[in-house]
C-alpha positions in Angstrom: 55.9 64.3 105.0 58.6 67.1 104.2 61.0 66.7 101.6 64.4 66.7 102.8 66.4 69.6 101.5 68.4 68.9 98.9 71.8 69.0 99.5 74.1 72.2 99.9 76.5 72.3 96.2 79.7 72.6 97.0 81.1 76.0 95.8 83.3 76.1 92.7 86.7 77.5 93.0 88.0 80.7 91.5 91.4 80.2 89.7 92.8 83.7 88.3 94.9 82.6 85.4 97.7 85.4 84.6 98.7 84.8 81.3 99.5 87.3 78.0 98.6 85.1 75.2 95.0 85.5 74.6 94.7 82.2 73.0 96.4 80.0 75.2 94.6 82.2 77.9 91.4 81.5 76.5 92.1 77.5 76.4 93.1 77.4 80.0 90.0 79.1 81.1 87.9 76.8 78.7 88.8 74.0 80.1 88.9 74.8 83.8 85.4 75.8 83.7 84.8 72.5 82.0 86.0 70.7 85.4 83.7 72.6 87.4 85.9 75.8 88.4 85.8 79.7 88.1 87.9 81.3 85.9 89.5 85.3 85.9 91.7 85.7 83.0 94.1 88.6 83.7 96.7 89.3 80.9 99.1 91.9 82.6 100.4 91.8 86.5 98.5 94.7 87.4 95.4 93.6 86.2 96.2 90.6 88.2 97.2 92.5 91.2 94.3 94.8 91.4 91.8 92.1 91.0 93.6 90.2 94.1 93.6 93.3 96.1 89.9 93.3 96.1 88.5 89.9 95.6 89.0 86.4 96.9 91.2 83.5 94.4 91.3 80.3 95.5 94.5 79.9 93.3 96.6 81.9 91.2 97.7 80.3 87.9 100.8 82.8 87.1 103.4 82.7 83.6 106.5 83.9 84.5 107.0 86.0 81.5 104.4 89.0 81.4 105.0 92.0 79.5 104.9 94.6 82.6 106.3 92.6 85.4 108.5 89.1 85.6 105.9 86.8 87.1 108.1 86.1 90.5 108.2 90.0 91.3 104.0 89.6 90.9 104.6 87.0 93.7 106.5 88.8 95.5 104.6 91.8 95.4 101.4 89.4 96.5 103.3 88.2 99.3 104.0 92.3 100.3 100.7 92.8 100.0 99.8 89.8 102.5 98.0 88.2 99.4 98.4 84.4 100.5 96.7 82.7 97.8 98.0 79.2 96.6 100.6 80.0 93.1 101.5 77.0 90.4 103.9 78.7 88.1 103.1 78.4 84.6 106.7 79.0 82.3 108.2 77.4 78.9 111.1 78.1 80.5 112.5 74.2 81.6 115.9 75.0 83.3 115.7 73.2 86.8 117.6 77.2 88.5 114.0 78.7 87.6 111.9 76.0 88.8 114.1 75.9 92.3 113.4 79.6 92.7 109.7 79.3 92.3 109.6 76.8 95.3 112.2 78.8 96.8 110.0 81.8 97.1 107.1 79.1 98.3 105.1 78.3 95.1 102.7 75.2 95.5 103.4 73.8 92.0 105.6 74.5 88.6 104.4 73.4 85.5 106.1 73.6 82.0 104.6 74.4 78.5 103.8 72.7 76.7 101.4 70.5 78.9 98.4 68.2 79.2 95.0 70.1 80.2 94.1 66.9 82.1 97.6 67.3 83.8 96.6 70.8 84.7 93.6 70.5 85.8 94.7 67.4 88.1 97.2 69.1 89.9 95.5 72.7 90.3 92.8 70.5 92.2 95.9 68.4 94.2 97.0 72.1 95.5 93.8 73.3 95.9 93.4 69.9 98.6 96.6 70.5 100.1 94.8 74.2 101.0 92.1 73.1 102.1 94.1 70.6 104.9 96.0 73.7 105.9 92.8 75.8 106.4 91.8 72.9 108.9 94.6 74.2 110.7 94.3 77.5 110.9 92.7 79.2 114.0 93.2 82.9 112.5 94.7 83.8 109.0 98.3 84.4 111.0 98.2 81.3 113.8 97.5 77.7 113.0 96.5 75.5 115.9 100.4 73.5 116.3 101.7 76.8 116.7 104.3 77.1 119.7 103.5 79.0 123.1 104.5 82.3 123.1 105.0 85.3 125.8 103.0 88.5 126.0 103.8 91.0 128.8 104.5 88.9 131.4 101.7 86.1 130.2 101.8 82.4 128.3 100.0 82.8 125.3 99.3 78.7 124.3 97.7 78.3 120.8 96.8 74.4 120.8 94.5 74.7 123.5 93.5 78.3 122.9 94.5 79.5 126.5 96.4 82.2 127.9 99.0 81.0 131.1 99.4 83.9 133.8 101.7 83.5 137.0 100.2 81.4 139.6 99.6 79.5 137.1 96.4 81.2 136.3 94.8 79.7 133.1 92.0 81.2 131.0 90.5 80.5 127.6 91.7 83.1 124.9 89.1 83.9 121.7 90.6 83.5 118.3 90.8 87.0 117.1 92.6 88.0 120.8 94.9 85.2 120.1 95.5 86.2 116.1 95.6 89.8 117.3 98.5 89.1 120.3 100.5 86.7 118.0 101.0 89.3 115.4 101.9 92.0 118.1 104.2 89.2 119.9 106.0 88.9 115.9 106.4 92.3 115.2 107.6 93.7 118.4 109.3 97.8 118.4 106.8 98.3 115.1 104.1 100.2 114.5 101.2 98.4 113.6 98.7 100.3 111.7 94.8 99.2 112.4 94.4 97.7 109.0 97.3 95.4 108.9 96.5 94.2 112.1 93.0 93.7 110.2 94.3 92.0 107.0 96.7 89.7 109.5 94.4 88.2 111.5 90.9 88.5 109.2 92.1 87.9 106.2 92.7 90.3 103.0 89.3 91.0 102.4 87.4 90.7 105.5 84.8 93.4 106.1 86.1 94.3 109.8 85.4 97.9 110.9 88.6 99.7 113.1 86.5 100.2 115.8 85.9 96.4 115.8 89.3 95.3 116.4 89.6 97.9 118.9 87.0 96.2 121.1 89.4 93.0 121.0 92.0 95.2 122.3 90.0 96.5 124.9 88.8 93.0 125.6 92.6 92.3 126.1 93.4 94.7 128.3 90.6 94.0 130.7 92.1 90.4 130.9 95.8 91.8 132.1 94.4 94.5 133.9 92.1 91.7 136.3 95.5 89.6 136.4 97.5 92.4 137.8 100.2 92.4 134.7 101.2 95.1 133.3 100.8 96.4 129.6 102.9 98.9 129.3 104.9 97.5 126.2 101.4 97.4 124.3 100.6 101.1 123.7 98.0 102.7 121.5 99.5 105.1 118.9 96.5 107.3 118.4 95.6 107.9 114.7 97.3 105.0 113.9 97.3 101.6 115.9 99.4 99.7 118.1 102.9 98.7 118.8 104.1 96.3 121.2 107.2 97.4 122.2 108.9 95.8 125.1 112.7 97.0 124.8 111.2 100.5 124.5 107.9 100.7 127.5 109.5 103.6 128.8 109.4 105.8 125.4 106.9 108.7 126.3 104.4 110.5 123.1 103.0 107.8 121.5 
């Protein structure tokens, strides 16, 4: 008889914990690994930046009051940067303004110094649940399954059944990417859309997805119209570049 295989663990999470005191740093990260998680301590923004720019966080613990950058430009800079990784705020500071701007600019949690490790530790893992239930959602990084229907060039793009409506009506089932890949276009229309945005959109941040990979989607997608009779003028290549979808502007000759 064969042994069953044992079962799969489940991956521990990787909290980045920007914070300048060394000591306090140095606790956090103690105690975090303690309840089964990954820790990065980064003491500056940058350090914190350049380490989310090239690796996956499952959650960013970020003080407010770093000595390069304010910890809310850091988040906004991540959020430039389309680094969408769950923030709790970490600040002495106890006035209720700077708490209502950290949810205001869409931080999952805000917790004040001092503070219970226990406390910390429970609520990290409540936002890190709450991210997990969103992922469930998610059909590509940019569209989540309750999305609303949308209209591409002439077509009925509908996300909760992953279909795409043409005239007639004329229904056919739409792959992921093609639907992450038209969304973005449909959200961003008269802009050019370089190759790796369109990447980071619908992939993710740090997905390994070659150019000439996205551009088989795209050809992919303009076999579809092209065998429905529509026409895809407003979605033009700009060579060197990417793509725009421009539908004010199909007429616009060079690119």
């Amino acid at each position: 008889m064969v042994d069953p295989a044992p079962p799969r663990s489940t991956p521990k999470p990787l909290i980045v914990v920007v914070e300048d005191e060394p000591e306090l740093a140095n606790l956090i990260a103690q105690y975090l690994e303690r309840a089964e998680m990954r820790v990065q301590v980064c003491n500056r923004a940058a350090h914190a930046m350049k380490f989310l720019q090239r690796n996956f966080a499952n959650l960013v613990l970020l003080d407010l009051t770093l000595p390069d950058q304010p910890g809310f430009a850091l988040y906004t800079d991540m959020k430039s940067e389309n680094i969408n990784v769950p923030v709790i705020f970490l600040t002495a500071n106890v006035e209720e303004a700077s708490k209502v701007h950290g949810f205001d600019l869409g931080a999952d949690d805000y917790i004040t110094k001092p503070f219970s490790y226990a406390e910390l530790v429970a609520r990290i893992r409540a936002v890190l649940r709450r991210a997990d239930y969103k992922e469930d959602l998610n059909l590509t990084k940019n569209v989540r399954v309750n999305d609303e229907p949308f209209a591409f060039c002439g077509a009925r793009v509908i996300p909760v059944r992953l279909e795409i409506e043409f005239p007639g009506p004329d229904v056919e089932a739409l792959g992921r990417k093609e639907l992450g890949i038209l969304s973005y276009l449909s959200e961003h229309p008269g802009e050019v859309i370089t190759r790796k945005a369109l990447i980071h959109s619908v992939w993710g941040q740090h997905a390994d997805v070659r150019s000439r990979s996205l551009d088989q989607y795209i050809v992919k997608v303009r076999e579809l119209f092209k065998r429905k009779g529509l026409d895809l003028s407003d979605f033009r290549t700009v060579h060197g570049i990417g793509y725009i979808f421009d539908p004010k502007k199909a007429s616009k000759k060079g690119l």
